[in-house]
C-alpha distance (Angstrom), angle and dihedral (degrees) to the residues before:
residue distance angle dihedral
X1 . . .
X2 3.84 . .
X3 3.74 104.0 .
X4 3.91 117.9 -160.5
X5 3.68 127.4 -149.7
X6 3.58 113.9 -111.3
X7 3.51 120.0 -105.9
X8 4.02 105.2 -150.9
X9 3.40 130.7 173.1
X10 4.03 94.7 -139.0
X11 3.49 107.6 52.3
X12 3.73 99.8 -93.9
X13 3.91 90.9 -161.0
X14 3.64 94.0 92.8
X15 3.92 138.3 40.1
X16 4.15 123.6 7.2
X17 3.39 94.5 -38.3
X18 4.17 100.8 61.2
X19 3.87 89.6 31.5
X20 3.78 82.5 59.9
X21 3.68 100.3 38.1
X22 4.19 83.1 45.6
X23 3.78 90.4 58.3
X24 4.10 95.7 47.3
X25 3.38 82.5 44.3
X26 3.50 100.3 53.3
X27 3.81 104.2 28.2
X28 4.08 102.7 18.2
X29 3.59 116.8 -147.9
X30 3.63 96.3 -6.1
X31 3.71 90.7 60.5
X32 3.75 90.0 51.4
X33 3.81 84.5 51.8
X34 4.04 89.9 51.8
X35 3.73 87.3 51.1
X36 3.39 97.1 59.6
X37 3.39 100.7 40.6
X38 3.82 92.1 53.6
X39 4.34 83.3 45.8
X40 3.88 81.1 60.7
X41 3.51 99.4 57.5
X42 3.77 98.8 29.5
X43 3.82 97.4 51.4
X44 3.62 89.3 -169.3
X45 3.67 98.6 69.6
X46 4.03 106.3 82.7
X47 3.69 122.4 -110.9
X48 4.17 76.9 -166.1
X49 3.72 91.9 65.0
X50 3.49 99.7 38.2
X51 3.69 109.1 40.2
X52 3.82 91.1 52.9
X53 3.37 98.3 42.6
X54 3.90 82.1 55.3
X55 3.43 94.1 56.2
X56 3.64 91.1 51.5
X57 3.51 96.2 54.2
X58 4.36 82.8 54.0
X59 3.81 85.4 57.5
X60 3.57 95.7 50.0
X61 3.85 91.8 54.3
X62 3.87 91.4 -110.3
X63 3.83 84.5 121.2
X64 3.52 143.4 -5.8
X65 3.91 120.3 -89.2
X66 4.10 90.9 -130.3
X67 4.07 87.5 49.5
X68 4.21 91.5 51.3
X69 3.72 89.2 46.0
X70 3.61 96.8 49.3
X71 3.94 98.4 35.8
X72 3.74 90.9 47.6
X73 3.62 93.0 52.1
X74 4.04 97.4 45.5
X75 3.77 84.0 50.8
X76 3.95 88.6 58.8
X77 3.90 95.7 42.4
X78 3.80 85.7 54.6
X79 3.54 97.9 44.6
X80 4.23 92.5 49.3
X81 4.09 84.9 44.7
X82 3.61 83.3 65.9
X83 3.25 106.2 47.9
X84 3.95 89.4 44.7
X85 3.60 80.6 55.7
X86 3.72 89.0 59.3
X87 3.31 94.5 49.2
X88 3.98 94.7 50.2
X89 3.53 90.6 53.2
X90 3.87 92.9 41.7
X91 3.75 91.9 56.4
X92 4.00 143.4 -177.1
X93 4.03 89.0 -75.5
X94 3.97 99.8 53.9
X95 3.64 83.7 38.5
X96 4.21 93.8 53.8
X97 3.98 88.3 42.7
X98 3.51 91.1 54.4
X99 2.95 99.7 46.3
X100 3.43 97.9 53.4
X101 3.70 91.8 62.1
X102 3.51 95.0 54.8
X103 3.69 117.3 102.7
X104 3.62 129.0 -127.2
X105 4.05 92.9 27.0
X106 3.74 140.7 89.8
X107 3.95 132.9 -146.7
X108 3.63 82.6 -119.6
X109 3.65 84.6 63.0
X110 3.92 99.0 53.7
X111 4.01 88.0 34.5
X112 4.33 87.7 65.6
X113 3.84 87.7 40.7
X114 3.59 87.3 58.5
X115 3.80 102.6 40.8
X116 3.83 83.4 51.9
X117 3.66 98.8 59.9
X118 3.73 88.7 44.6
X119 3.43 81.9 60.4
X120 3.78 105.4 41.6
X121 3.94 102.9 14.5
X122 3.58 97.9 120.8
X123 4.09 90.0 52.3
X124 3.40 92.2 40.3
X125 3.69 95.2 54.2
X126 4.15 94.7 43.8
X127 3.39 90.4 54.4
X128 4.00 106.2 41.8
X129 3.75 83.0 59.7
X130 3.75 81.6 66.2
X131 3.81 97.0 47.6
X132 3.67 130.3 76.1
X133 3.55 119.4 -119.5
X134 3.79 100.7 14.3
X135 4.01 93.3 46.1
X136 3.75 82.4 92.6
X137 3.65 104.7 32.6
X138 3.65 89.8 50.0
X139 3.52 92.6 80.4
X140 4.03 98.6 60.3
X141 3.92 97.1 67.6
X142 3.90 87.2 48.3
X143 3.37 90.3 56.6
X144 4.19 89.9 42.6
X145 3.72 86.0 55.2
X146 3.84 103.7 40.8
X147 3.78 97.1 -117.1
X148 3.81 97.9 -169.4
X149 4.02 104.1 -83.4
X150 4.04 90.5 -129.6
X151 4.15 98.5 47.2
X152 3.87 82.5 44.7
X153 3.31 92.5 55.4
X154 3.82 104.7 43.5
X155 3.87 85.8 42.9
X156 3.85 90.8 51.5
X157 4.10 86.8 51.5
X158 3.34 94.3 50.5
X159 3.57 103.9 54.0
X160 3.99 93.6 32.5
X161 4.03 84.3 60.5
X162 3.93 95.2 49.3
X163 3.71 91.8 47.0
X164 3.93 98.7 36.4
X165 4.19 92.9 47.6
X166 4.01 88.9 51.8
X167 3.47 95.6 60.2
X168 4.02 101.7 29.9
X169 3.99 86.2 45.3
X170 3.96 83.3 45.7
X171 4.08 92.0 55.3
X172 3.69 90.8 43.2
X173 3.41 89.9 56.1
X174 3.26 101.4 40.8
X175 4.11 102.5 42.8
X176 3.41 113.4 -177.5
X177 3.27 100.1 11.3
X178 3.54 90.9 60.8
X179 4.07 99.8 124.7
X180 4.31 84.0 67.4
X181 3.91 84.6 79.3
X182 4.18 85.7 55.7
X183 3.74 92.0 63.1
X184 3.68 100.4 45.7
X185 4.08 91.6 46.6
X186 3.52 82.9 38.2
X187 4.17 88.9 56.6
X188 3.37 85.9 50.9
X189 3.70 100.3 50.8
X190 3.83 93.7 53.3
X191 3.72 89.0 49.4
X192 3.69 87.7 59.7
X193 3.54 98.4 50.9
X194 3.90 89.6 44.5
X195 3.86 83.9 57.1
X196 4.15 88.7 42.9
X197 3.63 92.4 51.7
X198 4.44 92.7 46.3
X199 3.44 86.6 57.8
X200 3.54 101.5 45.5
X201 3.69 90.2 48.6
X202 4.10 93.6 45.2
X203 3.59 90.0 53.7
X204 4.19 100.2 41.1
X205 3.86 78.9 49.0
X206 3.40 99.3 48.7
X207 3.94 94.9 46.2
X208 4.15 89.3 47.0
X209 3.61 86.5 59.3
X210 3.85 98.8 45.8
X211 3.64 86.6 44.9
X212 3.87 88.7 53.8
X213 3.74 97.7 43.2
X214 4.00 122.0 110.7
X215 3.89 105.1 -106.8
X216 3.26 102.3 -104.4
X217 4.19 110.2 -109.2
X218 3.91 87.8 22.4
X219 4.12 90.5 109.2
X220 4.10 93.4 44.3
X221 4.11 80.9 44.4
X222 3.93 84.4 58.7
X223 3.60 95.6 40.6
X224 3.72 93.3 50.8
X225 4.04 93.9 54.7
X226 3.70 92.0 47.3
X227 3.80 98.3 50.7
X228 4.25 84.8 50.8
């Protein structure tokens, strides 16, 4: 195969961007694959960088579109197996023990998380393929819980392949101006986290305050004694 050089508009020598355009370079769709797989396990590298970048490289003939679709999305089923795998070997019992030196939370607390994902697993993992932040992290409570390894799997496709063709079809549409689709995903990554970090806060609050309320009954309790 013929492999072009990339012809980005940001210096693609240095930071995600050229390490990226260095492995489609260098090993064409399987290198986009690697990518991604690594982006799955190292949350910090950005699925928004290097799936339209990818796509890019398909419209400059580097590779084909149907190779950057599939590669990219193999590279995300790998990366989620993995973490499932953590998960598995993690377990219900670390995850209980814990738990239950965490501060600010009960069993009680964990025991409803579970029950919910019993529930709504197979939702919740389709659709935190699709959303940044926990498309990754989605796949370690799966794996806590035993979600079937095949329904995992075929879920895990599924969503990886909506989310990976919208931003590789958005590169390839875009060509060099590519990197726009990293500041709108980007947008909407920080608005998740903002929305994260709320909840977080509402519910630390709101145990802090339970914590510090009077049990209720405690000052008729006392009453009662000293009128005996």
């Amino acid at each position: 195969m013929d492999l072009m050089t990339l012809a980005l508009p940001q210096e693609p020598a240095g930071g995600i961007a050229g390490w990226a355009a260095d492995l489609v370079d260098t090993l064409g769709g399987p290198g986009a694959g690697l990518a991604i797989a690594l982006e799955n396990l190292f949350p910090p590298l950005p699925s928004e960088v290097i799936l339209p970048l990818t796509g890019f490289a398909a419209g400059q003939g580097v590779i084909s579109l149907a190779s950057a679709l599939f590669w990219t999305t193999l590279g995300s089923v790998v990366g989620a197996a993995a973490l499932y795998g953590i998960g598995v070997w993690f377990g219900r019992e670390r995850m209980h023990a814990l738990w239950a030196k965490l501060p600010l939370v009960k069993i009680s607390d964990l025991e409803r998380t579970e029950a919910w994902f019993a529930k709504h697993g197979t939702k919740a993992v389709l659709l935190g393929r699709m959303v940044p932040i926990f498309r990754s992290l989605i796949s370690v409570p799966a794996g806590v819980e035993r979600m079937r390894l095949p329904v995992f799997l075929a879920l895990t496709t599924l969503g990886s392949l909506v989310w990976n063709s919208v931003l590789v079809l958005a590169g390839y549409w875009l060509g060099d101006q590519w990197d726009v689709v990293e500041a709108y995903v980007g947008l909407l990554s920080k608005a998740v986290l903002v929305l994260v970090v709320g909840a977080v806060a509402v519910y630390v609050a709101v145990r802090v305050r339970s914590r510090n309320r009077p049990r209720s009954g405690s000052g008729s309790e006392a009453r009662h004694r000293r009128t005996h």
